[in-house]
FIKOLZA-1660 file (N, C-alpha, C; in steps of 0.1 Angstrom, whole numbers, plus 5000, padded with zeros to 4 digits):
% residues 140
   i   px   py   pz ch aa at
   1 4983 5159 4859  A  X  N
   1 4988 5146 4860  A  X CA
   1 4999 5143 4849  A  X  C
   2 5006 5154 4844  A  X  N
   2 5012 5153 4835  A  X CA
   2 5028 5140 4840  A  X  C
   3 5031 5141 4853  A  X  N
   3 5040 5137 4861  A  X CA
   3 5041 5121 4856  A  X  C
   4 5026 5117 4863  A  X  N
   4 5015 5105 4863  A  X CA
   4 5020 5095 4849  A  X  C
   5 5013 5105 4839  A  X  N
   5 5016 5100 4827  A  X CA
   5 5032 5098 4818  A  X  C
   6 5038 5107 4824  A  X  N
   6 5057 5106 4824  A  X CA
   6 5056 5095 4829  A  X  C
   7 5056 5093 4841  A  X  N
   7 5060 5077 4846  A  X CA
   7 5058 5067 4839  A  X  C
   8 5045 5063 4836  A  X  N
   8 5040 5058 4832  A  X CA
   8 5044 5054 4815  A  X  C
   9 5046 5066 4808  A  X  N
   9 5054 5063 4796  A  X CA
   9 5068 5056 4796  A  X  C
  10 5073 5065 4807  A  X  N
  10 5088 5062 4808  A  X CA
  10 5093 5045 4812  A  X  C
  11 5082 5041 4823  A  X  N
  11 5080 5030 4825  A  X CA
  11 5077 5019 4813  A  X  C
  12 5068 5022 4803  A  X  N
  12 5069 5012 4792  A  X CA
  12 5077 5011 4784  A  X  C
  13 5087 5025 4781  A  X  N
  13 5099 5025 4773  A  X CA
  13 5108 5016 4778  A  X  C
  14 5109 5013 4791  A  X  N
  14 5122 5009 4798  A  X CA
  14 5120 4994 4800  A  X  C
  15 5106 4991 4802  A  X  N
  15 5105 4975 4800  A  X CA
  15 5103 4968 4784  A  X  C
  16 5100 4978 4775  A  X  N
  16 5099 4972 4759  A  X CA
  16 5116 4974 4758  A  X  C
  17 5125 4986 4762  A  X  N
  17 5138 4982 4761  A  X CA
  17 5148 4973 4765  A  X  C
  18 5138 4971 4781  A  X  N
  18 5148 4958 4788  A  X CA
  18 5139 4942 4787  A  X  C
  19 5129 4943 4777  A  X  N
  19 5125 4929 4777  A  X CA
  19 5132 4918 4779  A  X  C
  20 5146 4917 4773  A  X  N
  20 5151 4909 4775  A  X CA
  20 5156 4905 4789  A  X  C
  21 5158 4912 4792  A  X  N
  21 5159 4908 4808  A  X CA
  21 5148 4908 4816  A  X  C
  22 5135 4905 4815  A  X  N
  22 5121 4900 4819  A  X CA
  22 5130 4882 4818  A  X  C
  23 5130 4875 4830  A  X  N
  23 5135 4861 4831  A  X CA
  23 5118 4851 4835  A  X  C
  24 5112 4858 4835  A  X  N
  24 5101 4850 4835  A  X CA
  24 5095 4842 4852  A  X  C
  25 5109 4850 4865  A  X  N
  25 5100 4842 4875  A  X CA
  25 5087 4848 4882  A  X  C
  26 5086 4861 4879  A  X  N
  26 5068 4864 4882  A  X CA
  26 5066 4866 4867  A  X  C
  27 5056 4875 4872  A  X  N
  27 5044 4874 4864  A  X CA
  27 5047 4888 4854  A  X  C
  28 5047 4888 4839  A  X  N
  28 5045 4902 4832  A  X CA
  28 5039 4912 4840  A  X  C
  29 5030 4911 4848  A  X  N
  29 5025 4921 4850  A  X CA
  29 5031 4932 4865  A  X  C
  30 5032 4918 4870  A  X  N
  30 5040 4920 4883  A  X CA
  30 5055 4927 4878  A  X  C
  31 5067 4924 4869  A  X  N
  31 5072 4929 4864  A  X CA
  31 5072 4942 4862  A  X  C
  32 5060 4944 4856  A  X  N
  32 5060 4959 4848  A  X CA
  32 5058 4969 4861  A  X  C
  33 5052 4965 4866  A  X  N
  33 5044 4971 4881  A  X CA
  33 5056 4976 4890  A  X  C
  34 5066 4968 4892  A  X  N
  34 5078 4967 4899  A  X CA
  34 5085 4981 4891  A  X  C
  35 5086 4981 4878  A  X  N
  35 5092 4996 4872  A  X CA
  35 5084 5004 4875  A  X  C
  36 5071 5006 4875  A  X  N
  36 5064 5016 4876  A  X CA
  36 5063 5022 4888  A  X  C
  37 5063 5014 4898  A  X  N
  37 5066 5013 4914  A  X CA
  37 5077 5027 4914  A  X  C
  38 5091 5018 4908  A  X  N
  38 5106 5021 4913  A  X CA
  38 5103 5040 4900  A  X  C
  39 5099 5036 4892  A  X  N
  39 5098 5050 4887  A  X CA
  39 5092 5064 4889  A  X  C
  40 5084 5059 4898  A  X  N
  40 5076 5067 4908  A  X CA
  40 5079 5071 4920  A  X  C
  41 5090 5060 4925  A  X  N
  41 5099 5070 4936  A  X CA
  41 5109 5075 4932  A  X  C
  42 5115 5072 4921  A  X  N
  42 5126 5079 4915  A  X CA
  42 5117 5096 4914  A  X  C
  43 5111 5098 4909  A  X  N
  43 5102 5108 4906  A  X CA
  43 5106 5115 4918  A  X  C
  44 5095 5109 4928  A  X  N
  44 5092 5116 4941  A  X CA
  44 5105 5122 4948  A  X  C
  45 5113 5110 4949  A  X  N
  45 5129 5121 4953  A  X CA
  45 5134 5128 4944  A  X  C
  46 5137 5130 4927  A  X  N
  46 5139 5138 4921  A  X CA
  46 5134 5150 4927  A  X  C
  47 5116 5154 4929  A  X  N
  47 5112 5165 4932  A  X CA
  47 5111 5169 4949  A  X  C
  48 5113 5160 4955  A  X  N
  48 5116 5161 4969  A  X CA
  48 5098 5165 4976  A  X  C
  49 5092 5160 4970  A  X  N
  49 5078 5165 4976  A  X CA
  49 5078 5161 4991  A  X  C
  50 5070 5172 4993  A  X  N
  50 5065 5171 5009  A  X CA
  50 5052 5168 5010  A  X  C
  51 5050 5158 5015  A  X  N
  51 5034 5149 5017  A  X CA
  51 5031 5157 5037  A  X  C
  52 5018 5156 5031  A  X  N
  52 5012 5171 5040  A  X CA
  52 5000 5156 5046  A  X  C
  53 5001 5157 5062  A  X  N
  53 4991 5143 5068  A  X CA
  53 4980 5155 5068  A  X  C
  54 4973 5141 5062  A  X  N
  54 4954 5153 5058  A  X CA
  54 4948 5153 5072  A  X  C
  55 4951 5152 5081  A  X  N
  55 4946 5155 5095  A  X CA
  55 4952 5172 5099  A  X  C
  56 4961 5174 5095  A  X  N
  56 4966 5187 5101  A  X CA
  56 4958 5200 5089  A  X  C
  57 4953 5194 5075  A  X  N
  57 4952 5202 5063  A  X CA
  57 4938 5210 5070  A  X  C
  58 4930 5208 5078  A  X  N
  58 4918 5215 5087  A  X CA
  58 4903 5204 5082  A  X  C
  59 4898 5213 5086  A  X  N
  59 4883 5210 5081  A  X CA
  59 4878 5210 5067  A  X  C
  60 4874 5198 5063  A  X  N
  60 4869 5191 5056  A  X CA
  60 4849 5195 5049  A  X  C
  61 4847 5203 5043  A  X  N
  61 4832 5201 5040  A  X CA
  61 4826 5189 5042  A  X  C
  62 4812 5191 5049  A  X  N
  62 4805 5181 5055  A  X CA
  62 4801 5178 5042  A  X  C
  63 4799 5165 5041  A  X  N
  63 4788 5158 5032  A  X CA
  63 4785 5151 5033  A  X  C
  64 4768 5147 5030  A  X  N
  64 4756 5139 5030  A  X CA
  64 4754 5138 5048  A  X  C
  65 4756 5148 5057  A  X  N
  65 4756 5151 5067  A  X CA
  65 4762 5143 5078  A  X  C
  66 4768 5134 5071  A  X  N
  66 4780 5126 5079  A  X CA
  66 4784 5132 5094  A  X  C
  67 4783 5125 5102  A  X  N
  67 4794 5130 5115  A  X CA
  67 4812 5127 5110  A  X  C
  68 4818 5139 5108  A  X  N
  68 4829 5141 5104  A  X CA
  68 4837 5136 5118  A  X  C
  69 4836 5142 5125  A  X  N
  69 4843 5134 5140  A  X CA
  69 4841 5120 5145  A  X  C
  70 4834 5114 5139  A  X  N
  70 4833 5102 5142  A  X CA
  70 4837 5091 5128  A  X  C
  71 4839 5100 5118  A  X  N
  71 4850 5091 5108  A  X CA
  71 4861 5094 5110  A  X  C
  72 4863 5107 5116  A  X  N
  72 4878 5110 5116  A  X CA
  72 4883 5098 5125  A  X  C
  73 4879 5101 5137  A  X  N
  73 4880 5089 5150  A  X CA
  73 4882 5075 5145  A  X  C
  74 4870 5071 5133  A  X  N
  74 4875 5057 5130  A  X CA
  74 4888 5053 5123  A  X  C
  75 4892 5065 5115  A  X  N
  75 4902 5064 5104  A  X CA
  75 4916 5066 5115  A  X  C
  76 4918 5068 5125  A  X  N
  76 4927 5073 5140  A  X CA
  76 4927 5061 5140  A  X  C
  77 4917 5055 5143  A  X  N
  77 4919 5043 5154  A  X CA
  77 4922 5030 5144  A  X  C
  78 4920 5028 5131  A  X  N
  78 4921 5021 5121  A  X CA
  78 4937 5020 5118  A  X  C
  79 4940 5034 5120  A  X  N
  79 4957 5038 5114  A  X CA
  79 4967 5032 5128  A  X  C
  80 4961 5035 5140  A  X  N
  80 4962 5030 5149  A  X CA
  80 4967 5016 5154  A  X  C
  81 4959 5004 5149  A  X  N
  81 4956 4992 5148  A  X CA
  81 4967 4987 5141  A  X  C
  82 4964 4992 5129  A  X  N
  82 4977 4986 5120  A  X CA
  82 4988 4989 5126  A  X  C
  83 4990 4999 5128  A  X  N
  83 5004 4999 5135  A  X CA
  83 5009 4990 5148  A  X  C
  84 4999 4984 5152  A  X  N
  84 5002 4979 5158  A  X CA
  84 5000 4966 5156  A  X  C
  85 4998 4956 5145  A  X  N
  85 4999 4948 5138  A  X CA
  85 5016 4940 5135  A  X  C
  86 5020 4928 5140  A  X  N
  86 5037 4923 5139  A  X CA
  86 5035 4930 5125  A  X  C
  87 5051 4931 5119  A  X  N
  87 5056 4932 5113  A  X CA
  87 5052 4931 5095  A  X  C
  88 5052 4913 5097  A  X  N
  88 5045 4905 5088  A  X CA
  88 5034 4906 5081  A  X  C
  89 5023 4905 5092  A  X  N
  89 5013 4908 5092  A  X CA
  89 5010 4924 5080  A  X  C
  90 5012 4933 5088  A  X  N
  90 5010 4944 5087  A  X CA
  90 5018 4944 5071  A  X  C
  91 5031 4939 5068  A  X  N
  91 5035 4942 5055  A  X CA
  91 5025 4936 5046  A  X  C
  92 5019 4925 5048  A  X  N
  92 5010 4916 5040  A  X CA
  92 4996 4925 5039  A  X  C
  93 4994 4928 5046  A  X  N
  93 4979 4938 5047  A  X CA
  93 4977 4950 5035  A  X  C
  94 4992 4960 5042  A  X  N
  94 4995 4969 5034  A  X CA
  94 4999 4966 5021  A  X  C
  95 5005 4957 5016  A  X  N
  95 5004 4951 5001  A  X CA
  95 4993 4947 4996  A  X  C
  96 4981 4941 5001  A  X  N
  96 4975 4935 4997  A  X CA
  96 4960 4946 4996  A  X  C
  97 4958 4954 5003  A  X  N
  97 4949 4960 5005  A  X CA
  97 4950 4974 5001  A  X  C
  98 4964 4983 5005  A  X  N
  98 4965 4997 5002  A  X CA
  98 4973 4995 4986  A  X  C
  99 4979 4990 4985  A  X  N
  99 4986 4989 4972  A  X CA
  99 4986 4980 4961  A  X  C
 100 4972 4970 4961  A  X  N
 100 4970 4966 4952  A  X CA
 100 4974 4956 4944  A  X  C
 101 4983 4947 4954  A  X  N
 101 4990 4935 4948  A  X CA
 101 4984 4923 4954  A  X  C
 102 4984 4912 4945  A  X  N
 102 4977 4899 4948  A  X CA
 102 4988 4892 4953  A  X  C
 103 4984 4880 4960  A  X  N
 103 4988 4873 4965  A  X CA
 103 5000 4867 4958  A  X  C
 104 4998 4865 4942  A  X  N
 104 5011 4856 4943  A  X CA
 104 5020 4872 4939  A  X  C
 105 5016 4880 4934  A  X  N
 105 5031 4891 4928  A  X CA
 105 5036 4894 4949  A  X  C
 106 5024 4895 4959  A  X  N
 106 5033 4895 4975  A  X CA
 106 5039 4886 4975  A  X  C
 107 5037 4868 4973  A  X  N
 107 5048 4861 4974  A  X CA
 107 5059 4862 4968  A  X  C
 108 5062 4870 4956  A  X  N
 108 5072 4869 4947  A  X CA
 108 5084 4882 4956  A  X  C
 109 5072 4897 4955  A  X  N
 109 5077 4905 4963  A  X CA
 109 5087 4902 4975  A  X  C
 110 5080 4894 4985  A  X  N
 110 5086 4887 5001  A  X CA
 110 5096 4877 5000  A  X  C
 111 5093 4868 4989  A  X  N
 111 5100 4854 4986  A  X CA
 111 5099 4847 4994  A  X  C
 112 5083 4846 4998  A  X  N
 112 5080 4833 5005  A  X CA
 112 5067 4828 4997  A  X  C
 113 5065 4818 5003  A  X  N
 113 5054 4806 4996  A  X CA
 113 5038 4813 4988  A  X  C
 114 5033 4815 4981  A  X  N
 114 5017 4817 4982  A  X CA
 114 5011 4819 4994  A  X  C
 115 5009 4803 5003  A  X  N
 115 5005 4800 5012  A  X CA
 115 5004 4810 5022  A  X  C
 116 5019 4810 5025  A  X  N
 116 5023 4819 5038  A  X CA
 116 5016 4832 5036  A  X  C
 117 5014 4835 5024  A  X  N
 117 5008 4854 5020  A  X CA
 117 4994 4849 5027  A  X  C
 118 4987 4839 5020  A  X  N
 118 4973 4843 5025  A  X CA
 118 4973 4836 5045  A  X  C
 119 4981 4830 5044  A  X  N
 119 4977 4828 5061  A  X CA
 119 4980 4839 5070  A  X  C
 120 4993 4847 5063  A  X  N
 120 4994 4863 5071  A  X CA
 120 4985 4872 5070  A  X  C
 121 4980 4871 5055  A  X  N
 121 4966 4878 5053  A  X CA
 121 4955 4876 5066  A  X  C
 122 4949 4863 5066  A  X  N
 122 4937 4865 5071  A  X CA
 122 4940 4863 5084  A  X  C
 123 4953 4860 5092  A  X  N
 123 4959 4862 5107  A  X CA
 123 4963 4879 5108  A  X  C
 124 4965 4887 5098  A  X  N
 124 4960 4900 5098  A  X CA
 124 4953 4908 5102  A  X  C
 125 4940 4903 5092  A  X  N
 125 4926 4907 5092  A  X CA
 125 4917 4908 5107  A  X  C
 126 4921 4894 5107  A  X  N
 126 4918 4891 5123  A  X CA
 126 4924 4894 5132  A  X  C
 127 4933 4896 5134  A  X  N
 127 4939 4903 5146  A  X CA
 127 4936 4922 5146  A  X  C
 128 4937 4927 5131  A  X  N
 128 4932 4939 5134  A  X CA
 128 4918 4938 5135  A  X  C
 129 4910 4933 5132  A  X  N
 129 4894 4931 5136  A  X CA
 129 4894 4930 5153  A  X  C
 130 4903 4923 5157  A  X  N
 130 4903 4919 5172  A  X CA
 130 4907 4934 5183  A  X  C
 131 4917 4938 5176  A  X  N
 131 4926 4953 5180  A  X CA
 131 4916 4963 5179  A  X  C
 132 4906 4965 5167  A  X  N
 132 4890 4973 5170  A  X CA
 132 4885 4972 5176  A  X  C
 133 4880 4961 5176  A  X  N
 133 4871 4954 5183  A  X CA
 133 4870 4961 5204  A  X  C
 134 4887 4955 5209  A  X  N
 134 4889 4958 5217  A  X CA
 134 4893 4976 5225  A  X  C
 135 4895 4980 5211  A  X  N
 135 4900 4993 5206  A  X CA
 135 4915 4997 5220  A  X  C
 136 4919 4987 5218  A  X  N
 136 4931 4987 5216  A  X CA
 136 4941 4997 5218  A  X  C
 137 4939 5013 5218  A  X  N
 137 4948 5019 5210  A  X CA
 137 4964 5025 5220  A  X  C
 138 4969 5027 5211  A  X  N
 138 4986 5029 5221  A  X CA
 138 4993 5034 5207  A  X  C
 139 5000 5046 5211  A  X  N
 139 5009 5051 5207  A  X CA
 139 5023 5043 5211  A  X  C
 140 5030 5035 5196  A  X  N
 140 5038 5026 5196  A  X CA
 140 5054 5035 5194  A  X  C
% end
């Protein structure tokens, strides 16, 4: 994780250097997050990595005797769904759920209202609940 922790340094260097230009319309934290973000893809294209989809990497050890085919199946049809989620929706989801950002640093991110984040949110939720539900699925 040596990488990990580069970023991560280099990111605090560069916002204790550029404090001054922290203007105060989100949040410190959101702020810092935004360099750490952007310093992490700087990274990733510096070393050009190639991200490998864990579905082609084979079989997986069973454990706690789980049916492995039938989480694979869910995690398909899950990845599935989203994708086929508008635009909006789907950006608000994936912010909010895979990457860990709250509602107001999404609003600040999108530059729309509070509001609008959580009513995409939960017109998300439900609509991908609804797209399981009916299982839905299509290659978009």
């Amino acid at each position: 994780m040596p990488d990990a922790e580069d970023v991560l340094q280099d990111a605090f260097t560069d916002a204790f250097t550029q404090l001054k230009l922290f203007e105060g319309r989100s949040t410190f934290g959101a702020w810092l997050k935004q360099i750490v973000v952007f310093k992490s893809i700087a990274l990733l294209k510096r070393q050009r990595m190639n991200f490998v989809d864990m579905e082609t990497v084979g079989e997986l050890p069973e454990e706690n005797g789980s049916d492995e085919a039938q989480i694979w199946y869910t995690v398909d049809m899950i990845k599935q769904s989203i994708r086929q989620l508008p635009d909006g929706y789907r950006t608000v989801l994936t912010l909010y759920l895979f990457e860990g950002y709250d509602h107001e640093e999404i609003s600040e991110i999108l530059g729309v209202a509070q509001s609008t984040v959580r009513t995409q949110y939960i017109r998300a939720k439900q609509k991908l609940l609804q797209l399981l539900k009916k299982g839905e699925l299509y290659e978009q």
